[in-house]
DOMIKE-735198 format. One line per 3 residues: number of its first residue (from 1); for each residue x, y, z negated of C-alpha. Coordinates in pm, 1 decimal. Example, Ala and Ser with C-alpha at 12.3 -4.5 7.8 and 13.67 -1.06 7.14 Angstrom:
2
1) 1230.0/-450.0/-780.0; 1367.0/-106.0/-714.0;
***
This chain:
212
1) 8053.3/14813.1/-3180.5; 8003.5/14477.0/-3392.7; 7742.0/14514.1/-3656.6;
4) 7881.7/14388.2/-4015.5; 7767.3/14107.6/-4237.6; 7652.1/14159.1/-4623.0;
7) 7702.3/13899.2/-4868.5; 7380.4/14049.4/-5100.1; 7332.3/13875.1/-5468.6;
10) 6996.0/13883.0/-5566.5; 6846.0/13818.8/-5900.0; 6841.3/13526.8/-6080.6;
13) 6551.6/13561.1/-6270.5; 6465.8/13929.1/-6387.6; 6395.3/14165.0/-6059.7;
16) 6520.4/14439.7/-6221.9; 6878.5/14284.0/-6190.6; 6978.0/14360.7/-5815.3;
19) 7194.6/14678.5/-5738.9; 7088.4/15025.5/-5581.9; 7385.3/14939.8/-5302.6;
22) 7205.4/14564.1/-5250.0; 6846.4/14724.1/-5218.7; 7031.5/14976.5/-4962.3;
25) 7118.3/14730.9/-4761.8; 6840.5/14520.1/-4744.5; 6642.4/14801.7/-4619.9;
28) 6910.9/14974.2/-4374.7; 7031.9/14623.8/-4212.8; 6827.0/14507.7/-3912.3;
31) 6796.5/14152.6/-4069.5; 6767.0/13949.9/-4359.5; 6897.1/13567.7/-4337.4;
34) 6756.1/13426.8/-4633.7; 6758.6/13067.9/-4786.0; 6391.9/13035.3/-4794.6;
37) 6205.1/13334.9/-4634.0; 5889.3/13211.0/-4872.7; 6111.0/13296.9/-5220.3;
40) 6292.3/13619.7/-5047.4; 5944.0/13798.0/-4954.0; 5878.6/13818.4/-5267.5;
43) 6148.0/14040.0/-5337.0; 6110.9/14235.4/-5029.9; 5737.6/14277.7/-5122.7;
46) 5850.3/14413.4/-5509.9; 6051.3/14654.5/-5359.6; 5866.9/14791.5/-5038.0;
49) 6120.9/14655.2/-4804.3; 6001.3/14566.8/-4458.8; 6315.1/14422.0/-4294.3;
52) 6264.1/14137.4/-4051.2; 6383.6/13817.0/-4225.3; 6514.3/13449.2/-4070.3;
55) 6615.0/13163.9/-4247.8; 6944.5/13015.9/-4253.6; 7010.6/12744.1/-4522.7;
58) 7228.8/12401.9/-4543.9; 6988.2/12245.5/-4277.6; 7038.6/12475.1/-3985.3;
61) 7343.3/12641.1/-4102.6; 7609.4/12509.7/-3807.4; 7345.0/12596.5/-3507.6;
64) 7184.1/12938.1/-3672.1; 7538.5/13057.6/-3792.4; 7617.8/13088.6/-3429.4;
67) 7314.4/13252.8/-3324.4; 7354.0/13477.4/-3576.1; 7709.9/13579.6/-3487.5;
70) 7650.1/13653.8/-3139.0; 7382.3/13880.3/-3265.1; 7670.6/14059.1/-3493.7;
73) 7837.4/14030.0/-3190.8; 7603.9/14263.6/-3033.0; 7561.5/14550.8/-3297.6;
76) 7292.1/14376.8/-3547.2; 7397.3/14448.2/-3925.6; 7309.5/14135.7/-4107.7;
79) 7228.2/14102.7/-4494.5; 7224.6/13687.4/-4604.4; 7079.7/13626.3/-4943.6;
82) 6994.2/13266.8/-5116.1; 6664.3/13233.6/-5318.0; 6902.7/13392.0/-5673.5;
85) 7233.7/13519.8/-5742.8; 7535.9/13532.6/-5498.2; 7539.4/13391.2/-5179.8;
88) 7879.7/13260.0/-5236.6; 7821.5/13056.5/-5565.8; 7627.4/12803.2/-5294.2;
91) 7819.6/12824.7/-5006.6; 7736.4/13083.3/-4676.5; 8129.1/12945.9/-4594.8;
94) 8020.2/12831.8/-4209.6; 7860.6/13183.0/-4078.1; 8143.9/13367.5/-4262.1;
97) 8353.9/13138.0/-4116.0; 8237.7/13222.5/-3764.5; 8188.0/13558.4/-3783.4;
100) 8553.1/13638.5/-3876.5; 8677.9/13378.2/-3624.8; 8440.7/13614.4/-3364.7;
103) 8591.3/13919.7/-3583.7; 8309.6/14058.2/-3714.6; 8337.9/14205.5/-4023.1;
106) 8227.6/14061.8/-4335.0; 8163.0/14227.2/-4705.1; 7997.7/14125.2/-5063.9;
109) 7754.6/14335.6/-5260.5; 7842.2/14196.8/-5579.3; 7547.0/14179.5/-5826.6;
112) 7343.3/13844.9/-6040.1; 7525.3/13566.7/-6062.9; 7395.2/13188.2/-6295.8;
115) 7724.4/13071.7/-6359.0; 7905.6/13413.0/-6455.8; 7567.7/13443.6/-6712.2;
118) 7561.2/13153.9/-6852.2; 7956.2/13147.3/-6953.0; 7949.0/13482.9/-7094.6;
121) 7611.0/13390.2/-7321.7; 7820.9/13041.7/-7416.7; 7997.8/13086.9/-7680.4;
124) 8291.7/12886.9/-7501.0; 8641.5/13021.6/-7408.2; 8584.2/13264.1/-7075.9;
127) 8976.1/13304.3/-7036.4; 8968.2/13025.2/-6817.3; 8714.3/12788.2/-6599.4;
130) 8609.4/12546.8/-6360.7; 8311.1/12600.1/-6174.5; 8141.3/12242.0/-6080.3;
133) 7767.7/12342.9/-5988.5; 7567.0/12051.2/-5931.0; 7760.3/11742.1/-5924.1;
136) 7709.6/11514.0/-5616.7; 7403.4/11273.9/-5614.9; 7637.4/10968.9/-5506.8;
139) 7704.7/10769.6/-5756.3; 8102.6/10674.1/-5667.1; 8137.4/11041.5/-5575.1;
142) 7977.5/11190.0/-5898.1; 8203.4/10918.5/-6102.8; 8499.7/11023.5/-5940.9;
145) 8419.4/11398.7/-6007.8; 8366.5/11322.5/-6429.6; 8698.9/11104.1/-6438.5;
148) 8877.6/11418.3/-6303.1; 8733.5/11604.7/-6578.4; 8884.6/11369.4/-6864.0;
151) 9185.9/11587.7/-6857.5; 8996.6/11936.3/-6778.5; 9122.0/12201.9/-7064.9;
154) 8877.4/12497.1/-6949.8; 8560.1/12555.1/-6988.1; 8328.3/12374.0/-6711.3;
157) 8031.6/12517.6/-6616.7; 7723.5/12279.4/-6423.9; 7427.6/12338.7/-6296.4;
160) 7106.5/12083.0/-6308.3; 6802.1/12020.1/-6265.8; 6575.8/11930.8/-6549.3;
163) 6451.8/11582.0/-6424.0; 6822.2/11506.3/-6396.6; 6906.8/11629.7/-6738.2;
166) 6911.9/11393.4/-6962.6; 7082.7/11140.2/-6739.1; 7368.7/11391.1/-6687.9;
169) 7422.6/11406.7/-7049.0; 7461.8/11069.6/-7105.7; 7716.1/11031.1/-6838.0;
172) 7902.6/11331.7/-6909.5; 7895.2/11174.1/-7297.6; 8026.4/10821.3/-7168.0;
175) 8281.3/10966.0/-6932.6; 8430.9/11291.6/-7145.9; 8356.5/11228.1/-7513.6;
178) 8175.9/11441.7/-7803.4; 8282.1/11752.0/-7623.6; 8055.7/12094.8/-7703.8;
181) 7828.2/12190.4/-7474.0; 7610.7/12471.9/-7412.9; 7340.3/12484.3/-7258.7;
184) 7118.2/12746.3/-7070.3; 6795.2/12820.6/-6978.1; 6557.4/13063.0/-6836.1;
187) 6823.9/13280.8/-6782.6; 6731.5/13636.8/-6738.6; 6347.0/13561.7/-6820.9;
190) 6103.8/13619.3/-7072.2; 6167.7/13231.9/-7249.8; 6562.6/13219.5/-7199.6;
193) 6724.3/12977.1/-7457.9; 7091.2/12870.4/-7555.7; 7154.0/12587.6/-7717.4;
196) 7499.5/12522.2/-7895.7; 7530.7/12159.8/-7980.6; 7780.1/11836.5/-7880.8;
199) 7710.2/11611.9/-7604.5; 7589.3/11281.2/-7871.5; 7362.9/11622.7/-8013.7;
202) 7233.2/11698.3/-7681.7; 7142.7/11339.3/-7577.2; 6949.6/11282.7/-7916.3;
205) 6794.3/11581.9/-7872.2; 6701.4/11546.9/-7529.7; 6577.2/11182.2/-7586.0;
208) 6311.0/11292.5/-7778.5; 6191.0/11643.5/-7612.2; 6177.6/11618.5/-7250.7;
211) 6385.0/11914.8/-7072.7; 6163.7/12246.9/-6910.8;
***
């Protein structure tokens, strides 16, 4: 019999946000695959779980996905997790890929998840969205992305990194317009902030107080 791979979300801030069916499975599976085993222990170690863990992240992800469907292959129930939120919302596509290819079944615990958090606490239209995470660091690639969004009617939701902030703003002002933006912090934890404003808004404001 094949063992069966689970998708787990784990928080994205707040430990007290993961699921009685996620913690489950972490501690009834006979591995963890985590995106960086150094982040994940300290999860394990909140909750007095002692499963084995390996990594598997966008480095090794071709060569380990394979190793880690021929151990599905051969009974081994699997839990992958990424350092917060849902394995899906950054891409586990290659050792789901294989493993139904190799037909071993695959499920998702749902649970935490950024982008789902931060539209609901926006203020924005939730009917509909587009989902862009962190646009690409290459310049022609990145441009492309923001011209597609001239015409873009729903609600967009990015992710960056607060080095990058600033520069994003002004780009996204440039390409799009005085559009309103939200934006997030902190989520889930003790200094979480939202900040309705326009993009010109957000640029001034972000000139003069560097992002956290």
């Amino acid at each position: 019999m094949t063992g069966t791979l689970y998708l787990c979300a784990t928080p994205i801030g707040n430990l007290e946000d993961i699921t009685f069916r996620v913690l489950r499975a972490l501690r009834e599976v006979d591995l963890i695959a985590a995106e960086d085993t150094r982040n994940t222990i300290k999860l394990l170690n909140h909750f007095t779980i002692k499963t084995p863990m390996t990594s598997y992240h966008e480095y090794n992800k071709v060569d380990k996905a394979a190793y880690l469907v021929s151990k599905l292959a051969q009974g081994t129930n699997i839990a992958l997790v990424t350092d917060a939120g849902t394995p899906g919302i950054s891409d586990p596509g290659e050792i789901v890929r294989q493993a139904y290819a190799a037909g071993i079944p695959v499920t998702s615990l749902p649970g935490a998840c950024a982008c789902v958090t931060a539209l609901t606490l926006s203020g924005l239209s939730t009917r509909r969205f587009a989902f862009e995470a962190f646009l690409p660091p290459d310049k022609k690639e990145r441009a492309v992305i923001l011209e597609s969004l001239k015409t873009e009617t729903r609600t967009v939701v990015l992710y960056e990194a607060p080095h990058h902030l600033l520069a994003t703003l002004k780009q996204l002002y440039n390409t799009l317009g005085d559009r309103k933006i939200t934006l997030c912090r902190e989520l889930t934890k003790l200094h979480e902030t939202v900040q309705l404003m326009t993009l010109s808004e957000a640029v001034s404001y972000y000139t003069d107080n560097d992002p956290k």
